[in-house]
N, C-alpha and C positions, 0 to 999 in steps of 0.2 A: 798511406802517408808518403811522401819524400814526392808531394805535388809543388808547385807553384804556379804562381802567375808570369806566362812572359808574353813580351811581346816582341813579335816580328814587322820590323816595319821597313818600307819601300819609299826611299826619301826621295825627294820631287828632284828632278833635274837642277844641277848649280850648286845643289845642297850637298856637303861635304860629313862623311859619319867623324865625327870628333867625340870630345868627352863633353867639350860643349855642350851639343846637341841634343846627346844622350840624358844628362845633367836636366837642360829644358823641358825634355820632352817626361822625365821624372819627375820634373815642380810640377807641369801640365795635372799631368795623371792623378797627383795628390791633393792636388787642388778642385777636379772635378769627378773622380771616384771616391767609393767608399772607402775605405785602408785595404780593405782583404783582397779588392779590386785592382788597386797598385800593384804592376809588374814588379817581381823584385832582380826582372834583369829584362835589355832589350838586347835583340839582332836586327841587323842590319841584314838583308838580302838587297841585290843587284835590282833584281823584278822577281815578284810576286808569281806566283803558279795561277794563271787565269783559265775559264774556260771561253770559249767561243765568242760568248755574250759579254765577256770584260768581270763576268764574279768572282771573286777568289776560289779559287779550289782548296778548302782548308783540311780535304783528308789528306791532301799529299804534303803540306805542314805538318797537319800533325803524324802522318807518319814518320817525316824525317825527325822530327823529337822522342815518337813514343816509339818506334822500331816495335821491338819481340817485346816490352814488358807488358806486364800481365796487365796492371789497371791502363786504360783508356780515357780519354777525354768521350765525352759524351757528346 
């Protein structure tokens, strides 16, 4: 327990992190996920951890989230 949904996102150049945005980018998500699929928070990162090829590296997200606790993202 004491999981949620978040999301980390890399806003395009020009595009400013407001409440706005965040606000948007939350109608977005409700409107085309399921409810349990809805982040119930976002981050904002500068840039993404990529590898060589341009794909996310998403252990080292989610390491910076999950650290030392016990349960894991899968």
């Amino acid at each position: 327990t004491g999981e949620e949904v978040k999301a980390v996102i890399q806003l395009a150049d020009g595009i400013d992190e407001s409440d706005t945005v965040r606000g948007e980018l939350l109608e977005h998500a409700r409107n085309k996920l399921a409810r349990y699929k809805v982040p119930s928070s976002i981050d904002f990162e500068e840039t993404l951890p990529r590898l060589e090829t341009g794909k996310l590296y998403k252990r080292i997200l989610k390491d910076r989230y999950w650290g030392n606790k016990n349960s894991r993202i899968v």
